[in-house]
N, C-alpha and C positions, 0 to 999 in steps of 0.2 A: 504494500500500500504506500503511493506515493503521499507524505506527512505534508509537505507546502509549508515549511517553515517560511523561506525566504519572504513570501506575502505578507506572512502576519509581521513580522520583523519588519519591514517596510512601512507598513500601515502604522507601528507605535512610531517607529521615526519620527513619519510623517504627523502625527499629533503629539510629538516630542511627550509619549506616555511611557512610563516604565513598563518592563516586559520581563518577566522570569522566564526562563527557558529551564525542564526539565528532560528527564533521559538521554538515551546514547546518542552518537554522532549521528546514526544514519547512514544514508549511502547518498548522498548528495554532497561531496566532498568542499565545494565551493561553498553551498551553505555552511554547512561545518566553521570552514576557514573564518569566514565573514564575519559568525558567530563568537569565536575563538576573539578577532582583531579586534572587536567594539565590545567583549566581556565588561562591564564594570560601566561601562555609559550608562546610557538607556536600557542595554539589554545585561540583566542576570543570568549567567546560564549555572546549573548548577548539577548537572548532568544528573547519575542518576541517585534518587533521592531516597533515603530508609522513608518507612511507612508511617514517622512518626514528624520527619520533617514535611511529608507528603503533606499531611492531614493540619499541620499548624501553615502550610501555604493556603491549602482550599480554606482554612478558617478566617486567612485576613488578607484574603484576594477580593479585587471586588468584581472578578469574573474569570469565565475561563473561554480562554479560545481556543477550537478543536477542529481544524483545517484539514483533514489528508482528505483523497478524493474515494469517493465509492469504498469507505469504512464498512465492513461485514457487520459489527454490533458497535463497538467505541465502548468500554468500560468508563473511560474518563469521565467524559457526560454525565452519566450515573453519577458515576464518584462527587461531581460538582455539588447538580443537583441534591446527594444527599447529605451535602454541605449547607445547604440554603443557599447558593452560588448561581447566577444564570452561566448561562453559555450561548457562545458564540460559534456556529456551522456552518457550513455550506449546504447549498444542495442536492450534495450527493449521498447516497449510501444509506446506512440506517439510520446516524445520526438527527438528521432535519426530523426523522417520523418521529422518533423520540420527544425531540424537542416539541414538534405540532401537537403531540397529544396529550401536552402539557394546557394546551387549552390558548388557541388563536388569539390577541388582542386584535391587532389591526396587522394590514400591508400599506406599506408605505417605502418610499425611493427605494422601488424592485430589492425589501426588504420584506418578512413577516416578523413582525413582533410577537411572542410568544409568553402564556408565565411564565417558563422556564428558560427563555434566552431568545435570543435574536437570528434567523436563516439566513443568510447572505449567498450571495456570490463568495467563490474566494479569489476576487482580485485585490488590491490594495487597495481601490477605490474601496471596495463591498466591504473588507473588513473596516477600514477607517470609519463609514458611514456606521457600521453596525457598533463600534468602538463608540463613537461619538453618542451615539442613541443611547447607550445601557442611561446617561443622566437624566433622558426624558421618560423612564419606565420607573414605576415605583414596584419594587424586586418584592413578592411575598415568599419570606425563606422558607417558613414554614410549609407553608402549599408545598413548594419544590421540594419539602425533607420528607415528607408525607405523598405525596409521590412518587420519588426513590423507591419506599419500602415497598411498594410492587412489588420489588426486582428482590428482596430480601429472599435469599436460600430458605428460609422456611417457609415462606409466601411460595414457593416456586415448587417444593416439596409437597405442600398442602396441596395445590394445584395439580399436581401432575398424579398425586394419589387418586384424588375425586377420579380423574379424567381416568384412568387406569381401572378406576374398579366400574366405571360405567363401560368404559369399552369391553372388559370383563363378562360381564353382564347380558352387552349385546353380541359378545360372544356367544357363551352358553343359549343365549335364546335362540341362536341361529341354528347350534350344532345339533339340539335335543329336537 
C-alpha cells in the first residue's frame, strides 16, 4: 500500500502546522530522505513508537491524518477514533466508509465532513483544505470513543457467535 506521506508533509508546510511522523521508513526512499532533512522543523518524525508513546500522541493530537491509497481496513483510524480524535482520509479504500458511517455533516470544497473526520482528496491542496476545516467542526470525542467500541474484540466475538449459531441453525434445518 502506497502511504503518500510526501502530501500530507506538504500540506502542514504549506499551513506552517506541526506534523509528527510515526513508523518505519517505507519504501519511498526520497520521502524518507526529505523527512530525515526537515526532522525537528515542522515535521517530528519519531519513527516507530512503543504503544505507550502511541496512545499519549493520539491523547494530545488534535487529529490524525491517514493518506495511503486503497487501504484494505486502516487500524489507525480506529485507533484515533477510539481516542476521541477525528481523522483525516482520502477516498480510497476502507478508510473514507469508516469515516462516512461515522454519520455525514455536510460536503463542502469537494470535501465530506464527517463526526468522525474529514474525506479528502489526497493532494496537498485536499489535505491542507481538510487541515484547515478540522477549526470549523466542533469534534464530539465521545461519539467517536463510542463508536470505536464496535470494532472492540469482544463486540466482534459476541457478533460473530450470534451469527455462527444462527447459521448453525439454518444448517441443521436444511440437513434434517
Amino acid at each position: 500500500v502506497e502511504k503518500q506521506i510526501m502530501p500530507v508533509v506538504k500540506a502542514c508546510e504549506m499551513l506552517n502546522t506541526k506534523l509528527v511522523l510515526t513508523g518505519g521508513k517505507g519504501t519511498d526512499k526520497s520521502t524518507y530522505e526529505y523527512v530525515l532533512k526537515n526532522n525537528g522543523n515542522l515535521i517530528d518524525y519519531r519513527g516507530f513508537v512503543s504503544e505507550k508513546e502511541k496512545i499519549d500522541l493520539l491523547a494530545h493530537c488534535k487529529a490524525v491524518i491517514y493518506n495511503p491509497l486503497n487501504e484494505d481496513f486502516g487500524i489507525i483510524p480506529l485507533e484515533a477514533l477510539a481516542s476521541g480524535k477525528p481523522v483525516i482520509v482520502n477516498f480510497t479504500g476502507f478508510p473514507p466508509l469508516l469515516i462516512s458511517s461515522t454519520g455525514v455533516v455536510e460536503e463542502k470544497n469537494e470535501m465530506v465532513i464527517c463526526r468522525g473526520g474529514i474525506i479528502t482528496n489526497s493532494s496537498v491542496i485536499g489535505l491542507a483544505k481538510a487541515i484547515t476545516a478540522l477549526d470549523s467542526v466542533e469534534w464530539d470525542s465521545g461519539m467517536m470513543r463510542a463508536f470505536a467500541k464496535n470494532f472492540d474484540f469482544s463486540v466482534f466475538k459476541k457478533r460473530l457467535t450470534e451469527q455462527l449459531k444462527i447459521w448453525w441453525r439454518i444448517f441443521n434445518e436444511a440437513v434434517l
